[in-house]
C-alpha positions in Angstrom: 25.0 73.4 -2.3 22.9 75.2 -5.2 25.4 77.5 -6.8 22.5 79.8 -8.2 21.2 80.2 -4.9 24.5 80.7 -2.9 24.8 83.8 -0.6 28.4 85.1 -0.4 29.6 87.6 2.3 32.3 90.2 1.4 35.1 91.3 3.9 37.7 94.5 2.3 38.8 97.6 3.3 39.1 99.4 -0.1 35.8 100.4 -1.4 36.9 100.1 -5.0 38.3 96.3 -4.4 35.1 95.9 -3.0 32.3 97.4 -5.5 34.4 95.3 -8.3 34.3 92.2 -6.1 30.4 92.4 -5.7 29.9 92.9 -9.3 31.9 89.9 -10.0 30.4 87.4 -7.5 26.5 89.1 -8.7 27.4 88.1 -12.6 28.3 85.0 -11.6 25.2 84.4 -10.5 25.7 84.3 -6.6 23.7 86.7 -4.3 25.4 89.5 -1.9 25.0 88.2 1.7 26.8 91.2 3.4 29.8 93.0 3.0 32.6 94.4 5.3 35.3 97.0 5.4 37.0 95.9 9.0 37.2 93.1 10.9 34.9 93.7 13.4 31.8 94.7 11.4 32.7 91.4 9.1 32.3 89.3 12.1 29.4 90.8 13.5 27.7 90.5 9.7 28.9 87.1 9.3 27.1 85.8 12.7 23.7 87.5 11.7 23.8 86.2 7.7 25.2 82.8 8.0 26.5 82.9 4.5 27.4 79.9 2.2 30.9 81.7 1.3 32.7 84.4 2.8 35.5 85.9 0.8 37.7 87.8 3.0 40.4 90.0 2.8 44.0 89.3 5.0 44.3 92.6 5.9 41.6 94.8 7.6 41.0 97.5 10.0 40.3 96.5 13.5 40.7 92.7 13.1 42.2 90.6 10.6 40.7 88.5 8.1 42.1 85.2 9.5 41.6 86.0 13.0 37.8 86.5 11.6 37.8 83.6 9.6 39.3 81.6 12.5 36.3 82.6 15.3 34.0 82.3 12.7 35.2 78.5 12.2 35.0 77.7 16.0 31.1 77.5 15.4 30.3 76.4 12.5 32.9 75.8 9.3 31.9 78.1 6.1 34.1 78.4 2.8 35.9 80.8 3.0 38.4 82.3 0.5 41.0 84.7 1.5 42.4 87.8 -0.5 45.7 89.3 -0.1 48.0 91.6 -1.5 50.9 89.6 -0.7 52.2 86.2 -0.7 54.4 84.1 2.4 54.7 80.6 3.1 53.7 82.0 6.7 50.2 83.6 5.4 49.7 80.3 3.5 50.7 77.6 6.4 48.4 80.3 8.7 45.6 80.6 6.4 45.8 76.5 6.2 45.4 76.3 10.1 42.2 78.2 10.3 40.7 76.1 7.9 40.6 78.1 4.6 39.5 76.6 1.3 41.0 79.3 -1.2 43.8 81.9 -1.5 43.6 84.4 -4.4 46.3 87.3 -4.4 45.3 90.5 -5.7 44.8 91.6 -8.5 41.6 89.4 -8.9 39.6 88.8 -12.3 36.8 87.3 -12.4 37.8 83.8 -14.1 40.1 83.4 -11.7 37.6 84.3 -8.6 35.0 81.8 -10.6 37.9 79.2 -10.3 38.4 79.9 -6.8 34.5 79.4 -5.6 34.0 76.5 -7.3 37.6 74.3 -6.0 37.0 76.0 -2.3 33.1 74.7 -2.4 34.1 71.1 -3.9 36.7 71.1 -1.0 33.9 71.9 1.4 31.8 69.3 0.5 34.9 67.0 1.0 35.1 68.5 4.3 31.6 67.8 5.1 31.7 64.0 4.1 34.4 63.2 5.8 33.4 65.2 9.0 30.4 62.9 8.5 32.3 60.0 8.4 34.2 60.4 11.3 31.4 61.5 13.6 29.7 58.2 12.1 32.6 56.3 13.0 32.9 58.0 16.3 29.3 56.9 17.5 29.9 53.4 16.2 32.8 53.3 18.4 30.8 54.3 21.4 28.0 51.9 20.6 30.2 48.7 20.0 32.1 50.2 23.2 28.0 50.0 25.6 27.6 46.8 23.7 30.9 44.8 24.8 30.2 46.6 28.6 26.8 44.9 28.7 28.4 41.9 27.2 30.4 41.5 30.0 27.8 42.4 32.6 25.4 39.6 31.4 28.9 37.4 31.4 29.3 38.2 35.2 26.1 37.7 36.0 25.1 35.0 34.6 28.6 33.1 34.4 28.1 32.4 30.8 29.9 32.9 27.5 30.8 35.6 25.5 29.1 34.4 22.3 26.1 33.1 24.4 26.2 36.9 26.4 26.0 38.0 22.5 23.0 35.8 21.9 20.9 36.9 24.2 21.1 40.7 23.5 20.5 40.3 19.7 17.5 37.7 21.1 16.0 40.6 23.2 16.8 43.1 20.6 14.5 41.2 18.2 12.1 39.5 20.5 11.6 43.5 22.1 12.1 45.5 18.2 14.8 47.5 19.7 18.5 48.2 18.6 21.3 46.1 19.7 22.7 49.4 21.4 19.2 50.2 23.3 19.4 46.8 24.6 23.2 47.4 25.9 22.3 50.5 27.7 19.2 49.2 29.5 21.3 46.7 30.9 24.1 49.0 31.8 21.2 51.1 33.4 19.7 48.2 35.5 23.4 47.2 36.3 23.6 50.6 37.7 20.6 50.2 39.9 21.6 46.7 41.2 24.9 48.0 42.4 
């Protein structure tokens, strides 16, 4: 994600916090997405920007910033830092749960907010690699998983081995330029229709 190019979304209720807040995140070189003073509004605004960062205050009018943060996260996951006034293991174990990536307690400078963007979008792209990795895994699973059923159709069958069952998928995956998988679910499919 291009630093220079990343749109950040603001969510708090006091107008001064907030006016500082955009200054801060504009001389850092980061562009203003939207901004929010309640809960409801932020999640509307968040929906309809789709920002690379949102930076939201605990407590807000109408909703709170969690809550938000934790809808928001239910379709797609986006950085997000939360801001609060206060500090409890509870906030912190919460905040964890929903999936935040940064927890600044007011009052905020701007070092410390630079600090904050940067760890909580490094963690993000930790987040996305490994999300990667286990949806990668995941679909390997399921294709070894077609490719031992098929494996043991053509073993029924045909009354022959495994490793020969094995041979003559990888044979008709070459010999036809398909994927060992491809090969597995058309004979899962014709299986089907047989039956």
């Amino acid at each position: 994600m291009e630093t220079k190019k990343l749109k950040v979304f603001i969510a708090e209720d006091e107008a001064v916090i907030l006016t500082s807040f955009k200054l801060m995140v504009k001389e850092m070189g980061y562009s203003i997405a939207g901004s929010a003073a309640n809960g409801k509004d932020a999640l509307e605004k968040i929906q309809e920007t789709e920002p690379d960062l949102i930076l939201m205050d605990i407590n807000l009018p109408e909703r709170d910033g969690l809550s938000v943060l934790e809808e928001v996260n239910r379709n797609k996951v986006i950085p997000s830092i939360i801001v609060s006034g206060e500090f409890s293991g509870e906030l912190v174990d919460r905040a964890n749960e929903v999936g935040v990536f940064g927890y600044l307690l007011k009052p905020i400078d701007e070092k410390q907010l630079e600090v904050t963007i940067k760890v909580a979008l490094r963690r993000f792209e930790e987040f996305k690699e490994m999300s990667d990795k286990h949806e990668n895994l995941n679909m390997a699973l399921k294709e070894r998983k077609l490719v031992e059923r098929a494996k043991g159709i053509l073993m029924d069958r045909f009354g022959v081995k495994e490793s020969e069952a094995m041979k003559q998928m990888q044979k008709k995956s070459r010999d036809k330029n398909k994927k060992l998988v491809v090969i597995a679910r058309e004979i899962i499919d014709a299986e089907k229709l047989l039956s």
